[in-house]
C-alpha positions as CSV (number, residue, x, y, z in Angstrom):
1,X,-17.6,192.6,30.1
2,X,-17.8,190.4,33.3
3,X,-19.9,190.5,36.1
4,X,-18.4,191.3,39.9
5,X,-19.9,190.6,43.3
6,X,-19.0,191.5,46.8
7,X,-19.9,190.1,49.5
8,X,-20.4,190.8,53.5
9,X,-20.6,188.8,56.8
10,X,-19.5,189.0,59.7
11,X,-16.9,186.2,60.1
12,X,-15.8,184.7,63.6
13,X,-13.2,182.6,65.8
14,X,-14.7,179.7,64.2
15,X,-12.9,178.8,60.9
16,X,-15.0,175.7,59.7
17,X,-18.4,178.1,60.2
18,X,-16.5,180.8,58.3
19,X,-15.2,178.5,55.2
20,X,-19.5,177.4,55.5
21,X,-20.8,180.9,55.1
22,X,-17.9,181.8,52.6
23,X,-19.2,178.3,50.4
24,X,-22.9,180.0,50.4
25,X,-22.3,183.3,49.8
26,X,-20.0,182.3,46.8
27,X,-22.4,180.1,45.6
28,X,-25.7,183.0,45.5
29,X,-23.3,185.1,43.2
30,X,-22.2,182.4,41.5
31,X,-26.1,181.6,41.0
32,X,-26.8,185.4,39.9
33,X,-23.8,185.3,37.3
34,X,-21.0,186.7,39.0
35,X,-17.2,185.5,37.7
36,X,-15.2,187.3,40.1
37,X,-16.6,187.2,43.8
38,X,-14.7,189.3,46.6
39,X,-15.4,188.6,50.3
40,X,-13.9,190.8,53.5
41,X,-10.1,190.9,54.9
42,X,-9.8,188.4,57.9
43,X,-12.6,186.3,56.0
44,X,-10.8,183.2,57.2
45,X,-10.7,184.2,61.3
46,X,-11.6,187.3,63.5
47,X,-12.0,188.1,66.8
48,X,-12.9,191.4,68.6
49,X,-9.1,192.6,68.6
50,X,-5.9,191.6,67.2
51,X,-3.9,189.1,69.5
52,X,-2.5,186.1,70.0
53,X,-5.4,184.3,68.6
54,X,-5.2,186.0,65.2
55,X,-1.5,183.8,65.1
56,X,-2.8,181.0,66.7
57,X,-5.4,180.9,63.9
58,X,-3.0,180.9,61.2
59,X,-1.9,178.4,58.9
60,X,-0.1,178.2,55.6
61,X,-1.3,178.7,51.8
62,X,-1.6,174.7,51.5
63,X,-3.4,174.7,55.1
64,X,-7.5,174.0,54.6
65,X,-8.5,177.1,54.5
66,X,-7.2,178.2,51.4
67,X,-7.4,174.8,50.0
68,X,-11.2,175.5,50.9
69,X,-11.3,178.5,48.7
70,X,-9.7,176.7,45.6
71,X,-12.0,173.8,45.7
72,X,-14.9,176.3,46.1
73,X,-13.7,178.2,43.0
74,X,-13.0,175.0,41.2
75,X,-16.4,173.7,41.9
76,X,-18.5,176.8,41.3
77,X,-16.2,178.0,38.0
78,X,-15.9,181.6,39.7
79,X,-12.7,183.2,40.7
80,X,-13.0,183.6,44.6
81,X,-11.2,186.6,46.3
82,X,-10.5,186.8,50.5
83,X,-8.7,187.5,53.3
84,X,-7.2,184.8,55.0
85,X,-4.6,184.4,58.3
86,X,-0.8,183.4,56.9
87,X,1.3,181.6,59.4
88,X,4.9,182.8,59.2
89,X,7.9,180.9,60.2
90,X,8.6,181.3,63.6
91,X,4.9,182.1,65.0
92,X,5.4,185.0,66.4
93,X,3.3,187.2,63.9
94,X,1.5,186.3,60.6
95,X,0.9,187.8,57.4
96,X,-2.9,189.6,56.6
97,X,-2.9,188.0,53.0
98,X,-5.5,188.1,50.3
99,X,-5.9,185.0,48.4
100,X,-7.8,185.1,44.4
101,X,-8.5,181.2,43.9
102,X,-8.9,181.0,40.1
103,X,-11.7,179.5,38.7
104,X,-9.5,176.7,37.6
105,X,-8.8,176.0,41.6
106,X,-5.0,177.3,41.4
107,X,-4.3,180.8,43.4
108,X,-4.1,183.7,40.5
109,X,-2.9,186.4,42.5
110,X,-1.9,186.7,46.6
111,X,-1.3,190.1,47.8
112,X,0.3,190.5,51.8
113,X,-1.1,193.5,53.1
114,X,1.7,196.4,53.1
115,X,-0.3,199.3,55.2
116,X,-0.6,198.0,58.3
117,X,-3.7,199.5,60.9
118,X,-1.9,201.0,63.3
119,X,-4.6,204.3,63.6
120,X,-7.5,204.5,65.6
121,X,-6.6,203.3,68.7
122,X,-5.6,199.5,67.0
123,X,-2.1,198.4,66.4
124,X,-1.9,195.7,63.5
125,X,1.3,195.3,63.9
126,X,2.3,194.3,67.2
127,X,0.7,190.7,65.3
128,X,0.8,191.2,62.1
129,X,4.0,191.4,59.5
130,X,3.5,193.7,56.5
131,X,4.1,192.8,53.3
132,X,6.9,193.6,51.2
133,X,6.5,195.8,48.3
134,X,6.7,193.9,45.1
135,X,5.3,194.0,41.8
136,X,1.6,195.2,42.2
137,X,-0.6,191.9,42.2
138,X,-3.2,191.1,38.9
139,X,-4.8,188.5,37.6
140,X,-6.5,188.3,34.5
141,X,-10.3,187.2,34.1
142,X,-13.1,187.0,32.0
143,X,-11.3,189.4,29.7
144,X,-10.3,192.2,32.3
145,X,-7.3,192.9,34.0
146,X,-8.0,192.8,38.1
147,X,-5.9,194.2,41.0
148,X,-5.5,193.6,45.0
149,X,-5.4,195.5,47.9
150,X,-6.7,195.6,51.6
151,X,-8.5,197.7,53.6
152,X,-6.1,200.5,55.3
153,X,-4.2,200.6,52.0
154,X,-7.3,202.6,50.4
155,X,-6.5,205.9,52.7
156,X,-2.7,205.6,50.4
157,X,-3.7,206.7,46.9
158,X,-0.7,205.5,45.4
159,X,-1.6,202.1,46.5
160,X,-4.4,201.9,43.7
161,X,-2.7,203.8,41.5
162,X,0.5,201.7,40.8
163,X,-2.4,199.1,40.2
164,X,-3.6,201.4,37.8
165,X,0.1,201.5,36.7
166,X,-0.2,198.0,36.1
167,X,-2.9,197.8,34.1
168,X,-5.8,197.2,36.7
169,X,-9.0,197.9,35.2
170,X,-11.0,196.9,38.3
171,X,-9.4,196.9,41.9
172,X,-10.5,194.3,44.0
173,X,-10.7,195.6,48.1
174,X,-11.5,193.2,50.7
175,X,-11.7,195.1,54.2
176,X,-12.3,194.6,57.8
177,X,-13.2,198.8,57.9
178,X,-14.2,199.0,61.7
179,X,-16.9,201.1,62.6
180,X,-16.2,204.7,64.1
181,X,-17.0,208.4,63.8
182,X,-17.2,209.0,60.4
183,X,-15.6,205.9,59.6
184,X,-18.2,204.7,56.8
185,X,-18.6,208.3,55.5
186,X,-14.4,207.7,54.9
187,X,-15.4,204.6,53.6
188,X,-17.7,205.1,50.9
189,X,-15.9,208.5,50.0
190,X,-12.6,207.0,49.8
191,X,-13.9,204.1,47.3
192,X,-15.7,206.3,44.9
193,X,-12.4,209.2,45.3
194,X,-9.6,206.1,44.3
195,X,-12.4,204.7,41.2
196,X,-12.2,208.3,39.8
197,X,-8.9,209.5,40.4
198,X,-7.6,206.4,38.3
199,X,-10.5,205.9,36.4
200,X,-11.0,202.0,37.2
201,X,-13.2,200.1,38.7
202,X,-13.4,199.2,42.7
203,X,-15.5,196.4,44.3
204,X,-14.9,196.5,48.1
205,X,-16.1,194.3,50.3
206,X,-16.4,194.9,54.0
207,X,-17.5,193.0,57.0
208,X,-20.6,193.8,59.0
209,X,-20.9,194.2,62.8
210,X,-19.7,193.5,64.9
211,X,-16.2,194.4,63.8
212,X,-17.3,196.2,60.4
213,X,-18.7,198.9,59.4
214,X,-20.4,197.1,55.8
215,X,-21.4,199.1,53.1
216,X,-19.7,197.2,50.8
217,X,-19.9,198.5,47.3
218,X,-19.0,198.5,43.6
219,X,-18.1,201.7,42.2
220,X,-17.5,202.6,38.7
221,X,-14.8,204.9,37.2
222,X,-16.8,208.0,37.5
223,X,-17.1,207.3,41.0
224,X,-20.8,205.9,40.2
225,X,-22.2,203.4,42.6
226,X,-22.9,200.1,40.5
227,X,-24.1,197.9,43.3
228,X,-23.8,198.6,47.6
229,X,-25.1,196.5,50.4
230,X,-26.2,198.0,53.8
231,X,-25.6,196.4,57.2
232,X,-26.5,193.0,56.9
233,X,-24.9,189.8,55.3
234,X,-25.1,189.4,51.6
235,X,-24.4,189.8,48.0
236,X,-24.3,192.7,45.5
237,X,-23.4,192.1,41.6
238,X,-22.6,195.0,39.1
239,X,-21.2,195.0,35.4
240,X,-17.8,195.8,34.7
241,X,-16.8,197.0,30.8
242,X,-13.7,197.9,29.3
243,X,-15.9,200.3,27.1
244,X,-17.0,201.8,29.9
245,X,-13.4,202.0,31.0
246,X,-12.7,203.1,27.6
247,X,-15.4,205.8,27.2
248,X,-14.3,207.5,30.6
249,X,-10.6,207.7,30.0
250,X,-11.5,209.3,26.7
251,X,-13.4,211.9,28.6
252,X,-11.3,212.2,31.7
253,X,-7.8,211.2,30.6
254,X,-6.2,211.8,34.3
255,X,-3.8,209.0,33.4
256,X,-2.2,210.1,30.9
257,X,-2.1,213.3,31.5
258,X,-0.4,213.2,35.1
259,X,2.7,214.5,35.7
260,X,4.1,212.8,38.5
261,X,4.8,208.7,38.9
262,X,4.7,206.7,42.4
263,X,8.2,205.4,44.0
264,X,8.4,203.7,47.5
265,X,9.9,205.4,50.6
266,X,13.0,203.3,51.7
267,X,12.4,203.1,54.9
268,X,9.4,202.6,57.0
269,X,8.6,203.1,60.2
């Protein structure tokens, strides 16, 4: 059993005020028992679209953003999960990377965003490069097997289910979901369809407005909602079991009895 919070803000252009709000918000969960904390894509930098200043904002894993986030996990003994800006050689674009700072202050797991937003009138990619696909990212804590993924990937089932695949027993989803018609009805529909469908856990955590849509939620493999936030800043906490895990797969054993595996495309668009 271990105890999972998300958590929303609205992060901005500036990256010291970010790393500040990210400290506090870590710290209430931390205060309210939470091991594993998970905090929006783009945590580290966001402006109102994608452009140049998303690269100029960049920096690499050792840059003091990231080293931020380990000292803050260090220093609270939680395992701190966010999006952060990655420069990539050259400067042209940068990666959308999710970074888990382990408790112990070392990264546990990074995960480079392989869906790309490039729907709904926005186009991640003319600055962002997408991740290669590689071995689906876990980490291990407080007993329980934990995945990665970001935002747009939670409209590609398979996405969470090769997590699943990889023994993922709660799937960790940092998002900047903007808002839209309909958008948080996809939201909250697609979080609670990708926790049943592979019976796991998923904690996603959103930003707020102006470039989010909240709602950030825990849900649990029946698709039941554990713990949600509305539209303003804060934290939600919820229980995660492997009996629970255990008692729903018994009931609903999708997993095992599915018929059909996932494989990558070889070519992308």
């Amino acid at each position: 059993m271990a105890h999972v919070a998300v958590a929303q803000f609205a992060p901005t252009e500036d990256k010291t005020a970010n790393l500040a709000e990210l400290t506090r918000l870590v710290g209430v969960a931390a205060d309210r028992g939470a091991e594993v904390v998970v905090l929006p894509e783009y945590s580290m930098f966001t402006a109102p679209a994608v452009d140049e200043r998303f690269v100029a904002s960049a920096e690499d894993l050792d840059g003091p953003f990231v080293t931020g986030l380990r000292e803050m996990a260090r220093e609270r003994g939680v395992v701190v999960v966010a999006g952060v800006n990655e420069a990539v050689p050259g400067g042209g674009k940068i990666r959308n990377t999710l970074v888990a700072a382990g408790a112990d202050g070392e990264l546990a797991a990074l995960y480079r965003k392989i869906h790309l937003y490039d729907a709904f009138g926005v186009r991640e990619s003319d600055f962002i490069v997408a991740g290669e696909i590689t071995e689906p990212p876990t980490f291990k804590a407080a007993g329980l097997t934990f995945g990665l993924q970001t935002c747009y990937d939670l409209r590609f089932p398979e996405v969470t289910r090769r997590l699943a695949d990889a023994g993922a027993q709660v799937v960790l989803l940092p998002a900047e979901w903007v808002p839209g018609p309909l958008k948080e009805y996809h939201w909250t529909t697609l979080v609670k369809a990708r926790a049943i469908e592979n019976t796991v856990y998923v904690a996603a955590a959103g930003q707020i407005a102006p470039m989010g849509s909240g709602s950030s939620l825990i849900a649990d493999p029946m698709g039941v909602v554990a713990a949600s936030l509305g539209e303003r800043p804060g934290v939600a906490v919820a229980e995660v079991s492997a009996d629970r895990l255990e008692q729903v797969r018994t009931t609903n054993p999708a997993l095992a009895l599915r018929r059909f595996a996932v494989v990558p495309k070889e070519t992308v668009n």
